[in-house]
N, C-alpha and C positions, 0 to 999 in steps of 0.2 A: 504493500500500500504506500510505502514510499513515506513515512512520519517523521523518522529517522533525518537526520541530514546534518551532519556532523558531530554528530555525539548527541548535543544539545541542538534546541533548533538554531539552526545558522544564522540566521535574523535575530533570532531574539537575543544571545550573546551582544549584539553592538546596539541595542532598541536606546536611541536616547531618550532621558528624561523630557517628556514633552506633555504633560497631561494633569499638572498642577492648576488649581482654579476650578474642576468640574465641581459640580455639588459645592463651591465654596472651598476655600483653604482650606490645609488644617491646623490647628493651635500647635502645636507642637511637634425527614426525610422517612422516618422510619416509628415501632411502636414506642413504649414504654421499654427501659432497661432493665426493670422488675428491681429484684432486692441488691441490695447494693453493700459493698464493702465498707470498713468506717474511712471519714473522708481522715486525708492526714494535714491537708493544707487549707485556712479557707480566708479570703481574705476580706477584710473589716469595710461593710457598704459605706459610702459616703451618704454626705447632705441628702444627694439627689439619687435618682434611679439611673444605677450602674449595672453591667455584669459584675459579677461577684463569683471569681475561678476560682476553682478546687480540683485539687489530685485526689481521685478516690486510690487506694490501694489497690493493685494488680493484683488479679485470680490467679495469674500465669507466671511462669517465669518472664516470656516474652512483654509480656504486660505490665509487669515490673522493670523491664528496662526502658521501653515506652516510654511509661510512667515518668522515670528517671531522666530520659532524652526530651522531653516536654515542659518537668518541671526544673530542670539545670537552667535549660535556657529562655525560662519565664515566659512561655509561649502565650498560654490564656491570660496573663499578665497584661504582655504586651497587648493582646487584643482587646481585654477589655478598655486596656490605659486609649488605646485608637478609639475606640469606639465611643468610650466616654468625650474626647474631644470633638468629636463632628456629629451626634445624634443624641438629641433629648430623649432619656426614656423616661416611660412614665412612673416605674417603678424597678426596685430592683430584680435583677434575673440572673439567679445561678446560672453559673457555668462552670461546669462538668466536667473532667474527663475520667472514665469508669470504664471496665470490663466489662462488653456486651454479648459477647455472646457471637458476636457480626462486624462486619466490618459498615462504619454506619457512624453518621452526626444528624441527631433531629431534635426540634422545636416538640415538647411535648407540653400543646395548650393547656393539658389539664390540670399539671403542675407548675404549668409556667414556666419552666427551665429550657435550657440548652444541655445537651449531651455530648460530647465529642468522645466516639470508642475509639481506645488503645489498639481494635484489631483494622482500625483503617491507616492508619498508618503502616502497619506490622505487612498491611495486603500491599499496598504502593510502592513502599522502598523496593524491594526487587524489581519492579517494574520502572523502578526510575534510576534505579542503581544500571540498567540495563542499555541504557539512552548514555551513562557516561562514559563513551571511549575516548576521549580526549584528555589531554593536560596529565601529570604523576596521578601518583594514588590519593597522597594527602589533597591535592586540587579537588580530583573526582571527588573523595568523601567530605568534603567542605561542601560542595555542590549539592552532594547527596540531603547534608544533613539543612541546607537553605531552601532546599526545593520541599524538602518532608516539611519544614516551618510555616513555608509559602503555601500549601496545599491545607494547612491547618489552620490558618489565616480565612483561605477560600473557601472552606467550608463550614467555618464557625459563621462568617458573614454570611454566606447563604441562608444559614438557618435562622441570622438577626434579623435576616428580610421577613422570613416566615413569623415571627415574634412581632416584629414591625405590622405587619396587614394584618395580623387577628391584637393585637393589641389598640391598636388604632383603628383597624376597621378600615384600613385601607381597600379602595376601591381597587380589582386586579380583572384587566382582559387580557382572555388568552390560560395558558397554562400558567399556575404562582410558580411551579418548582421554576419556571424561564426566566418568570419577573423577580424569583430573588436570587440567579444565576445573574441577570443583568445586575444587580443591585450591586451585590458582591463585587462584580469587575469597576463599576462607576465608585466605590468607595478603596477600591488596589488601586485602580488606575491613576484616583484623582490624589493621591495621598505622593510620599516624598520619594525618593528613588529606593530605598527600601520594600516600600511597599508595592510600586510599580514591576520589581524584581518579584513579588511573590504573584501577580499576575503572570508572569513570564514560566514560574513554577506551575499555577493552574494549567496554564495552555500544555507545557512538559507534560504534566501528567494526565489530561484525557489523552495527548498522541498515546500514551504507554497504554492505558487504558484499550483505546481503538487498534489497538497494534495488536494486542492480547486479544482483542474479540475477533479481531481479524484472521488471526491463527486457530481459531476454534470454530465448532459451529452454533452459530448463534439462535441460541433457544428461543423459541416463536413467544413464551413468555415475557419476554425481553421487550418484545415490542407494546407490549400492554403498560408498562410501566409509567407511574407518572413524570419520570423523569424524563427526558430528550437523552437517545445515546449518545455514549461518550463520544463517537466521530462529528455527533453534530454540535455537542456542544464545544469541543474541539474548535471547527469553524466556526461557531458564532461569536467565541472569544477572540482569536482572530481575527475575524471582520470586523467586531466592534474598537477593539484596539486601533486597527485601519481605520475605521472610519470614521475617529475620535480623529486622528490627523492624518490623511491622505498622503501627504508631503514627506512628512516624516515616517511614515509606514510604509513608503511606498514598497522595500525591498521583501515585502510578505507575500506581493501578486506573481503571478506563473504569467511571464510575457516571454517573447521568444529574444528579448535580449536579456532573461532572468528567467532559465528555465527552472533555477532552484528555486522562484516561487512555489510556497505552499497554500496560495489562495486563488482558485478559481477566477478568473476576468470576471467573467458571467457573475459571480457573487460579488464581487469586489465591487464593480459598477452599482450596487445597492448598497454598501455597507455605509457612505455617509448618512445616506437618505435613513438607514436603519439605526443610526446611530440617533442621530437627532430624535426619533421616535424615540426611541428606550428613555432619552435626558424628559420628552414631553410627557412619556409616562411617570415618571419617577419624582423628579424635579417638582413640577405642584403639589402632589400627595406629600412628599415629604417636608416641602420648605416650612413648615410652621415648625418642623418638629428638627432643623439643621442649628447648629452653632454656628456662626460666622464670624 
């Protein structure tokens, strides 16, 4: 299928920083997880409605290193400290990460929380470890462990979206799992080059994803799902990145003086005009509830 293209994606290695200002500066999926381990870390809500992380204790060994590669480097920390910077919430919302059983981060309305499981990471890392042929070892595993961070980034914000639209009562056309796949890339994109790199790690990891389904055969199940598959959301990240800046993206489209484009013309030629939709979706519904 051709995902591959030099280790990492070839483009996204030189993507400059061009994407600060969307949404405003910034200042600075699945069911219940059932019973749960004691938590070990949990940290103190503020004034206002924040996420509030916690490492639940590993089931597993594996789950306990997890655990340990998440909480060393302050990961739901980090997201909550982003998230409190650019989104009013209306109250506070655990955030999670616990042994589930699955590989899986969801919005559970009826407790209100965010969950992120130890076994989605533990499923991605080979799959993205797989993508680094380039640069020594210690490079590669630097990479490894920025893109496992970046992916943990992209799927906590996904689920902040899902939190966002039943909390608020956000209006959502179309499929929600897409509108808080949009969400998530409009709060990576728009954030500092840090953040913009863990966009770079989403896009990484649906190719690894689509490469894996590509090698197997894809259970007719799969297509019932409320999610969009991984090749498509692949491209839609992608095109949206494209067509957040045209100019500066340009080196992502398949032309015949750039056959290592990985973006279809045919989509490409849509992706401003799709881009601007996703800011006209998003953008109202949220502005009363952004920091500036």
């Amino acid at each position: 299928m051709g995902w591959r293209t030099g280790g990492r994606l070839r483009w996204a290695a030189a993507v400059p920083f061009a994407l600060v200002g969307l949404l405003g500066a910034p200042v600075g999926a699945g069911a219940s997880a059932g019973t749960r381990a004691p938590v070990e870390q949990v940290a103190e809500p503020g004034a206002e409605g924040v996420l509030v992380p916690s490492y639940e204790a590993g089931l597993t060994p594996e789950d306990q290193k997890t655990q340990a590669f998440l909480a060393q480097n302050a990961v739901l920390e980090d997201i909550a400290a982003y998230a409190s910077e650019r989104i009013v919430l209306p109250q506070d919302i655990p955030l999670q990460a616990a042994s589930c059983g699955e590989a899986n981060a969801f919005w559970d309305p009826r407790a209100q929380d965010i969950t992120f499981c130890y076994e989605y990471i533990e499923e991605l890392a080979p799959l993205l470890s797989a993508q680094q042929t380039e640069g020594t070892a210690e490079e590669r595993s630097a990479q490894l462990d920025q893109d496992l961070i970046g992916v943990t980034n992209e799927a906590v914000l996904h689920e902040l979206g899902h939190a966002l639209v039943n909390l608020y009562d956000l209006p959502v056309v179309g499929k929600e799992e897409d509108a808080a796949d949009q969400l998530s890339a409009l709060l990576l994109a728009s954030g500092d080059e840090r953040h913009v790199g863990y966009a770079l790690s989403a896009i990484t990891a649906y190719a690894a994803l689509a490469d894996a389904a590509a090698n197997g055969e894809q259970p007719l199940q799969a297509y019932a799902d409320e999610h969009s598959l991984d090749a498509q959301r692949f491209y839609n990240w992608v095109c949206w990145l494209y067509g957040s800046d045209p100019d500066q993206y340009a080196p992502v489209v398949e032309t015949e003086r750039n056959p290592d484009g990985i973006l279809p013309p045919e989509r490409a030629a849509q992706c401003p005009g799709e881009f601007r939709q996703m800011e006209k979706s998003w953008s109202p519904a949220l502005k009363p509830y952004l920091k500036t």
